[in-house]
C-alpha positions as CSV (number, residue, x, y, z in Angstrom):
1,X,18.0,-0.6,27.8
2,X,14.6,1.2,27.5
3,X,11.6,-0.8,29.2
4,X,10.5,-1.9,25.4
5,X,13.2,-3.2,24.4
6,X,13.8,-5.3,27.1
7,X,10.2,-6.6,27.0
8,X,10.5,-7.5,23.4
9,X,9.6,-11.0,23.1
10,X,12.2,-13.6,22.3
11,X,9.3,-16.0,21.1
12,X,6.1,-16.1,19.6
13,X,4.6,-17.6,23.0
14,X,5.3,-14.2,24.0
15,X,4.0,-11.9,21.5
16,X,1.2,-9.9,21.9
17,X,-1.5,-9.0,19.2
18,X,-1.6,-9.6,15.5
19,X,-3.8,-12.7,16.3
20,X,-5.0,-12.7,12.7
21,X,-1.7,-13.1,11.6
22,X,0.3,-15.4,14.2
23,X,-2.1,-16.9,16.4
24,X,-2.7,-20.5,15.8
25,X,-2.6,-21.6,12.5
26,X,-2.6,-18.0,10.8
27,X,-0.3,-17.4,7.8
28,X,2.7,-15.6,10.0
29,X,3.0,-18.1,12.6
30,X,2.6,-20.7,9.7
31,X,5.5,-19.4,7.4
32,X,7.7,-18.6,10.7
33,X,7.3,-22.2,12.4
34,X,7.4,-23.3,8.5
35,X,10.7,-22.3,7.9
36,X,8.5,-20.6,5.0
37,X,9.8,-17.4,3.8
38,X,9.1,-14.4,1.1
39,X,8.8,-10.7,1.1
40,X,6.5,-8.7,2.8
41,X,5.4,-5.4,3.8
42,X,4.1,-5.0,7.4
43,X,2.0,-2.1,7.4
44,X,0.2,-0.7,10.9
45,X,0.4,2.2,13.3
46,X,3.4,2.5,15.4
47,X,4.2,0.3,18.5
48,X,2.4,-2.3,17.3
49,X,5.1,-5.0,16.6
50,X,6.5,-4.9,13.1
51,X,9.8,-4.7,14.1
52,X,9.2,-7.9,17.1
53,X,7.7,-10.0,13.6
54,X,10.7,-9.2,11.7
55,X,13.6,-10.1,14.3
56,X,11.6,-13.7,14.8
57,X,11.4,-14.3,11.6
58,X,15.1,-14.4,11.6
59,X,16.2,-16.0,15.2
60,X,13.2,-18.6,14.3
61,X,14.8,-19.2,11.2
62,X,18.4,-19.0,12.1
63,X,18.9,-16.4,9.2
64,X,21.1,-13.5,8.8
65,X,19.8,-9.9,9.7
66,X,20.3,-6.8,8.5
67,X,18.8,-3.7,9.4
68,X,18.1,-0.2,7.8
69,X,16.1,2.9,9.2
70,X,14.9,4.6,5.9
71,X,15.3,8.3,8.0
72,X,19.2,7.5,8.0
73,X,19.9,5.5,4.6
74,X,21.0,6.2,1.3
75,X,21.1,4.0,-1.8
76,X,24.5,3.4,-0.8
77,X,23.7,1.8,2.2
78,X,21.2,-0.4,0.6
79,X,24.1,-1.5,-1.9
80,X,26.5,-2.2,0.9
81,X,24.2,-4.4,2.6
82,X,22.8,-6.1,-0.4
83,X,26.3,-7.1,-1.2
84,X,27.1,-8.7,2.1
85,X,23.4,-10.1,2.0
86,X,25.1,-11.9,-1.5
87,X,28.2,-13.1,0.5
88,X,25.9,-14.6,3.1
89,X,23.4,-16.3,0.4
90,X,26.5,-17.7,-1.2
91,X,27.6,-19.1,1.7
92,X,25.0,-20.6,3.4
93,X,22.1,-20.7,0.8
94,X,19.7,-19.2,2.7
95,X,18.6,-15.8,1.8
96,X,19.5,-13.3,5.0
97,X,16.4,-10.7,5.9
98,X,17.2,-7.2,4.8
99,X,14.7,-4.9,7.6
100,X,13.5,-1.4,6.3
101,X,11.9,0.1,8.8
102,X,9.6,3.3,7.9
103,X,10.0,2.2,4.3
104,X,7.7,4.8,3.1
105,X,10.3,7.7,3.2
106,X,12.8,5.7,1.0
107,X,12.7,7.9,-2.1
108,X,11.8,6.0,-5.8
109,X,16.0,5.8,-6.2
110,X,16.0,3.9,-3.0
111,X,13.1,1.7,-3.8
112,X,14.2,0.8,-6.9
113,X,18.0,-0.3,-5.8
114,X,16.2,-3.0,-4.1
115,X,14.5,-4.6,-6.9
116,X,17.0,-7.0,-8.5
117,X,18.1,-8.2,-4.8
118,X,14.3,-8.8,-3.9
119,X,13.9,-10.8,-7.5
120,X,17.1,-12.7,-7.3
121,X,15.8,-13.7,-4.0
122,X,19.1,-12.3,-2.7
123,X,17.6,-11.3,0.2
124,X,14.2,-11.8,1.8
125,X,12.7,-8.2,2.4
126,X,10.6,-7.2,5.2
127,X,9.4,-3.5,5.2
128,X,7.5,-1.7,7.7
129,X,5.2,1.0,7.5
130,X,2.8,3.4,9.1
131,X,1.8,4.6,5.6
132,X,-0.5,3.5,3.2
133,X,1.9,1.3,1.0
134,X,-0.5,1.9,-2.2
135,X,0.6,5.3,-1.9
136,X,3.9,5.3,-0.9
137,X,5.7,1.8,-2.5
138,X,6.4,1.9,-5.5
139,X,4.3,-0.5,-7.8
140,X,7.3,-2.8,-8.5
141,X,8.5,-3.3,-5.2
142,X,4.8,-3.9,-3.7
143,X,4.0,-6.5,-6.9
144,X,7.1,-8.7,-5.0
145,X,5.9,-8.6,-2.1
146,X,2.7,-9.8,0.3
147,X,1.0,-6.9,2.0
148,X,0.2,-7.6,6.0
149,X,-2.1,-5.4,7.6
150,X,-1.3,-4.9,11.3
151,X,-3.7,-3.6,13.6
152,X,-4.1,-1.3,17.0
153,X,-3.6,-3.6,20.0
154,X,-6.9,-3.7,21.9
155,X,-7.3,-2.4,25.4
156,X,-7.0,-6.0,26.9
157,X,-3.9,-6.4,24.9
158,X,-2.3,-3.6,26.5
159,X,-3.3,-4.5,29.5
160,X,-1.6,-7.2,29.2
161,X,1.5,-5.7,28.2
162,X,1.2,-3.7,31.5
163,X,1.2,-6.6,33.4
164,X,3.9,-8.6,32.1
165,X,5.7,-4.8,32.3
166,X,5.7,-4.6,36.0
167,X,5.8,-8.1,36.8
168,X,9.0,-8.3,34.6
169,X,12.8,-8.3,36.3
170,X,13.2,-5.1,34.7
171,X,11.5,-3.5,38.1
172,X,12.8,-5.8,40.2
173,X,14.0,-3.6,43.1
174,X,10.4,-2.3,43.3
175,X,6.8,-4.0,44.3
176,X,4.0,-2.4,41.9
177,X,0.3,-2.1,41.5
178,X,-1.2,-1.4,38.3
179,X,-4.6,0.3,40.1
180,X,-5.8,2.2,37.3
181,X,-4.6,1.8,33.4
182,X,-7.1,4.4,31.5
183,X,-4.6,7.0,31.5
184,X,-1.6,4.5,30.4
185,X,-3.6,3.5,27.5
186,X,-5.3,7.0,26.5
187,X,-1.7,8.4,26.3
188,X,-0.1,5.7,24.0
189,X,-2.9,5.9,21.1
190,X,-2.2,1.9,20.8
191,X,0.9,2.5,20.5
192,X,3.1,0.1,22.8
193,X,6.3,1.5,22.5
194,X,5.0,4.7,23.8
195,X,2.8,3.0,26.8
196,X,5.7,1.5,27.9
197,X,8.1,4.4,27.8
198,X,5.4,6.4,30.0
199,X,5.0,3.4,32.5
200,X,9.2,3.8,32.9
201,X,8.9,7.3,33.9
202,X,6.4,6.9,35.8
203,X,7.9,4.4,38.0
204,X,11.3,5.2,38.2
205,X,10.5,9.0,38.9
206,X,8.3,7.5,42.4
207,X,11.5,7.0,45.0
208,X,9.4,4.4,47.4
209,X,10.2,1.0,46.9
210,X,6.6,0.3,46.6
211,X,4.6,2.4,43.6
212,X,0.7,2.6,43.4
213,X,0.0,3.8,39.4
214,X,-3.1,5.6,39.1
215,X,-4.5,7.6,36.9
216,X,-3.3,10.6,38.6
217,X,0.2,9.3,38.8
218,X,0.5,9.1,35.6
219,X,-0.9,12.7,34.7
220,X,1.3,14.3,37.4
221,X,4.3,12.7,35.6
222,X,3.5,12.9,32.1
223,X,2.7,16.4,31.4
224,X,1.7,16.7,27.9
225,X,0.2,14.2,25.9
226,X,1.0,13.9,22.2
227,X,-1.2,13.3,20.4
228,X,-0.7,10.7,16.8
229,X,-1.4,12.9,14.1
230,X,1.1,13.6,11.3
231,X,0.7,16.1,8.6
232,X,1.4,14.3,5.9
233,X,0.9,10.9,7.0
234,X,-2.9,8.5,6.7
235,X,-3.8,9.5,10.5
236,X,-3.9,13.1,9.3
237,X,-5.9,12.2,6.4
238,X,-8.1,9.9,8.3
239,X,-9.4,12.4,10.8
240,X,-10.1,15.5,7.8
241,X,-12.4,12.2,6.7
242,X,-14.0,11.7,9.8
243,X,-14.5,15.5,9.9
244,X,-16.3,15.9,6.8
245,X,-17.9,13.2,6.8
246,X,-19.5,14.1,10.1
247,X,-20.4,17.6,8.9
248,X,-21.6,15.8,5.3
249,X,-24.0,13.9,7.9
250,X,-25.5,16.5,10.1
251,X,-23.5,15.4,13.1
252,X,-22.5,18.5,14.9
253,X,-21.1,16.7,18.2
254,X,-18.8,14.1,16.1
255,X,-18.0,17.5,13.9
256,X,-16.9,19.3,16.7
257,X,-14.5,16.6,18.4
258,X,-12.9,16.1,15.0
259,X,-12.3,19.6,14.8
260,X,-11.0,19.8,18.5
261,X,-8.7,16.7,17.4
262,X,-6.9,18.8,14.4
263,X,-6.4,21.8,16.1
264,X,-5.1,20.6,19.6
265,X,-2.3,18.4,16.8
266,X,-1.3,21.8,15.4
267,X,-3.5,21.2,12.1
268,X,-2.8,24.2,9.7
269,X,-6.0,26.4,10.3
270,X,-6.7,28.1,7.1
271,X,-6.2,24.3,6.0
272,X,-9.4,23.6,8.1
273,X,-11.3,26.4,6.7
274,X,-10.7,25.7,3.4
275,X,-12.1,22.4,3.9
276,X,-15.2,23.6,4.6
277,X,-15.4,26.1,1.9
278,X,-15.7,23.2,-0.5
279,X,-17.6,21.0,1.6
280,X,-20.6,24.2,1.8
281,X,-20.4,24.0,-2.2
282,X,-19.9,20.7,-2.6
283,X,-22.8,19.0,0.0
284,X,-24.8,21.9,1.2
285,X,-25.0,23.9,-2.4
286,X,-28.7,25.4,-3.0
287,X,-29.7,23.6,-0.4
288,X,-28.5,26.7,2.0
289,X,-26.8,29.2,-0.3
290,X,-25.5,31.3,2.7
291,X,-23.2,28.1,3.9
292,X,-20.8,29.0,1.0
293,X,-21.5,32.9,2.3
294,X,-20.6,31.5,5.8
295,X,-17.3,29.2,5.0
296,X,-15.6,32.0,3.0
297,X,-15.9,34.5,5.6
298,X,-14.7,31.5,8.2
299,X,-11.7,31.9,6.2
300,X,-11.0,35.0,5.4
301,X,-11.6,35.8,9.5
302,X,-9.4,33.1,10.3
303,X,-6.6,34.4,8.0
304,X,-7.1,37.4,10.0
305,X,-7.2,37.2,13.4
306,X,-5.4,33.5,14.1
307,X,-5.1,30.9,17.1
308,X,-6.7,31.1,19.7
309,X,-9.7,33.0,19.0
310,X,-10.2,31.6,15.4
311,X,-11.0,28.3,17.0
312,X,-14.3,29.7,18.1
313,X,-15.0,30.8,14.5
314,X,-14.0,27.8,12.8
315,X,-16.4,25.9,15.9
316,X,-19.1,28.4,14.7
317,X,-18.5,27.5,11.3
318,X,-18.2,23.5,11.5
319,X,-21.7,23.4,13.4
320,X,-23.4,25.5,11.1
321,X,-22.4,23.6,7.9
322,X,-23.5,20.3,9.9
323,X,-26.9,21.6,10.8
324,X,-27.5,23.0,7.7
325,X,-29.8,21.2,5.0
326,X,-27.5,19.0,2.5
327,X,-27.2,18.6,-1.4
328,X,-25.0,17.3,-3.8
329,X,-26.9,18.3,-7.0
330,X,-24.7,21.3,-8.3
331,X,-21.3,19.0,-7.7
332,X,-23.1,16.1,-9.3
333,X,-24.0,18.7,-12.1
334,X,-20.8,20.3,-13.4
335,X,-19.7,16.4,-13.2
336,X,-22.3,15.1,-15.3
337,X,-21.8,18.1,-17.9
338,X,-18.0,18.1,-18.2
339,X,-18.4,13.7,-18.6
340,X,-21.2,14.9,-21.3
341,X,-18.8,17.4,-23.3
342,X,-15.9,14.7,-23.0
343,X,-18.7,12.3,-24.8
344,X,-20.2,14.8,-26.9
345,X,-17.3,16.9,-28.4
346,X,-17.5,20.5,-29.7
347,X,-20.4,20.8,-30.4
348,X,-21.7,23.8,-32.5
349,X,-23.0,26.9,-30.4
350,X,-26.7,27.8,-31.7
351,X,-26.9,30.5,-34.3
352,X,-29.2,32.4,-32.3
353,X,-27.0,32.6,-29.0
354,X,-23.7,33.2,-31.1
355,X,-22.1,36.8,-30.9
356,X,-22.1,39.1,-33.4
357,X,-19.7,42.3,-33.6
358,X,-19.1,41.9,-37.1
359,X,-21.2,43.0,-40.4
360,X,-20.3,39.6,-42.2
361,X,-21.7,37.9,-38.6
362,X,-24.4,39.4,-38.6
363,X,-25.3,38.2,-42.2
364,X,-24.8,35.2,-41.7
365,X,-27.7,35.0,-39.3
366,X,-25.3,34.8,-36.1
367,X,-27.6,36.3,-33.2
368,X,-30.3,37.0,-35.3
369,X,-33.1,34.9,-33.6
370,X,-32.1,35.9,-29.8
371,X,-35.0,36.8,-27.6
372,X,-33.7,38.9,-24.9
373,X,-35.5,37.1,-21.5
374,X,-36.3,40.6,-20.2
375,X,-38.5,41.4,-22.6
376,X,-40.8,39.2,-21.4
377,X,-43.0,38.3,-18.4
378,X,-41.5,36.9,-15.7
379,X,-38.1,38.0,-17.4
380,X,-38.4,34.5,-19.1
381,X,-38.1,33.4,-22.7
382,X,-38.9,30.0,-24.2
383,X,-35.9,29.3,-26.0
384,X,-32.9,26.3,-27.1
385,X,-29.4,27.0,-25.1
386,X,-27.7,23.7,-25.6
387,X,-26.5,22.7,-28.6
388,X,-29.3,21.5,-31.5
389,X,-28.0,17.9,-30.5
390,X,-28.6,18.0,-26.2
391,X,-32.0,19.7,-27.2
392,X,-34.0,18.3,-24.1
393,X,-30.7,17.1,-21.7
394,X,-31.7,17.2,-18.2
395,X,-28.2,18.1,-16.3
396,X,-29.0,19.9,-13.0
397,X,-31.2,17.5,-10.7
398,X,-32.5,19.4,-7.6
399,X,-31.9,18.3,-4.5
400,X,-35.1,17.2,-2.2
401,X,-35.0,20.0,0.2
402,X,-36.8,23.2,0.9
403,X,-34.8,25.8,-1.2
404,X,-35.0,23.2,-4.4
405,X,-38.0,21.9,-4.2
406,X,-38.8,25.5,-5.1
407,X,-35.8,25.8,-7.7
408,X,-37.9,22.4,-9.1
409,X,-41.2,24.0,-9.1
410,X,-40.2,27.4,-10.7
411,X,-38.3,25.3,-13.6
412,X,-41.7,23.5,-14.3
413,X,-43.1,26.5,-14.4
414,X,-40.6,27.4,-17.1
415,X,-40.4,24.7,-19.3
416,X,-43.1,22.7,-19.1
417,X,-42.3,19.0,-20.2
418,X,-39.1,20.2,-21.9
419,X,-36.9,18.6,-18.8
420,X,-38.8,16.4,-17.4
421,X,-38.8,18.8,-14.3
């Protein structure tokens, strides 16, 4: 039996973390001591102790258990076990906990098979995920059940775990200090199940009867550290945030380390680069035309010449766009004019700027009052391009920086009063 499993606590007395939800008087411990029970969906990184909540519900609650891993499970299995979950209900009138672990990758088919059992109060069903459920639970199935939010065990917490670990019968042929932890704790990510894997090879591959673990025990042994990052899971999502949002506020350190995060978890590159295309248009705009100049090339170099040396370019990149002035005002723009033209409808194009290839055009005045700007001094012309009905609309709003604060004063110049410039 894997160290984890054999530490899994048999008791709430024994459970570690999830205060919030079963430490004194908190709803968990209340509805499991309660003999209180209803549907839920346990959602929190892994090795945290969704699966531990689930099993005491039951042995608390001396009710039937039955357990599903959504990798391995069809909508047949779901039907199988919903019919001997109706046996058991008929029999002993209490509704028997159906366990889904990694709920999120049941398909809609799947999700919705469980529906009528979950209503019918058939059984009692007890989902965990990693995932965001909003996203990835169907509406249905989440609007029958309460949401818990589990969270990353602290430091202490895991600590604590470690301690109970090697004081535990499981290493009972061997006499243990716990010298140093950092390592331990950085590997797992908060994840318990993983700390406590690592802690078993660490021990059992040290042949003394007595074992020091140190930090450099534990790096000797465990060569490569994995880090918790999953394409197409929230973590992934969480840390493109974090590196955005870092660049978006002039923080080229933080920018950097999120950067160093995606790439040493295998992050698609050219997925990176594009990122920062849009974030050169989107937050740097006229602020610093040559960002967008900057991100494109990033990409198309990247494209070209690949890992490893494309790291340096995309580092190049990322600090650049974070140093570099910020504005929003040509996104907030283009989204102020397309919610305008969604008010506004069609509205009719100006004679004067229609085109007209054709005699009967022509006559009918299409064109006719066009002043061409270069013409003019300062290749500028005082005339209406919107519509008769936006005569005046102020869309564009220039950033306060530098570059538009002269954009700002060269559209005074311009037009005068006309935009409020």
């Amino acid at each position: 039996m894997p160290l984890a499993e054999y530490l899994r606590p048999k008791d709430l007395t024994d459970y570690i973390g999830q205060t919030h939800l079963v430490g004194e008087g908190a709803i968990l411990r209340n509805a499991i001591e309660g003999g209180q029970m209803h549907s839920m969906i346990l959602w929190g990184p892994p090795g945290v102790g969704k699966t531990t909540l689930a099993g005491l519900f039951a042995q608390k609650q001396a009710r039937d258990f039955f357990a599903l891993s959504a990798i391995n499970s069809g909508v047949k299995d779901v039907r199988e076990i919903i019919d001997k979950a109706q046996n058991q209900f008929n029999f002993t009138g209490k509704s028997p906990i159906l366990f889904i672990d990694e709920i999120h990758r049941f398909s809609k088919s799947q999700q919705d098979s469980l529906l009528n059992a979950v209503e019918k109060g058939i059984v009692v069903l007890i989902g965990a995920t990693t995932e965001n459920p909003s996203f990835e639970v169907i509406s249905p199935l989440l609007s029958r059940c309460q949401l818990y939010v589990l969270k990353h065990l602290t430091e202490e917490e895991l600590i604590s775990l470690l301690q109970q670990a090697i004081h535990s019968d499981y290493f009972a042929d061997k006499k243990i200090t716990l010298s140093e932890t950092e390592a331990l704790i950085s590997l797992s990510g908060g994840d318990a199940r993983k700390m406590l894997g690592a802690l078993e090879i660490v021990i059992n591959s040290v042949m003394n009867t007595e074992v020091n673990v140190t930090n450099d025990l534990v790096k000797s042994k465990i060569q490569q550290r994995i880090l918790v990052y999953d394409k197409q899971g929230e973590n992934h999502y969480d840390i493109v945030s974090a590196f955005i949002k870092s660049m978006r506020g002039s923080d080229p350190n933080a920018t950097v380390y999120w950067l160093a995060r995606m790439i040493e978890a295998g992050e698609d590159l050219l997925f990176i680069a594009r990122r920062m295309v849009i974030l050169a248009s989107e937050d740097i705009g006229n602020a610093n035309p040559t960002a967008i100049i900057m991100a494109v090339n990033c990409f198309e170099a990247v494209n070209k010449i690949g890992y490893p040396e494309s790291r340096i370019i995309l580092s190049q990149t990322a600090v650049y766009l974070a140093t570099s002035p910020k504005s929003n005002s040509t996104y907030l723009a283009i989204d102020d004019a397309i919610a305008l033209v969604k008010a506004t409808g069609n509205l009719p194009v100006p004679l004067h700027l229609r085109n007209a290839p054709t005699k009967l055009m022509k006559d009918l005045d299409y064109g006719k009052e066009y002043d061409y700007a270069h013409n003019h001094a300062n290749n500028f012309v005082n005339l209406e391009f919107l519509p008769d009905a936006l005569s005046g609309k102020k869309i564009y709003e220039p950033g306060i920086n530098a570059r538009e604060n002269e954009l700002r004063a060269y559209l005074k110049r311009c037009w005068g009063e006309k935009y409020n410039y």
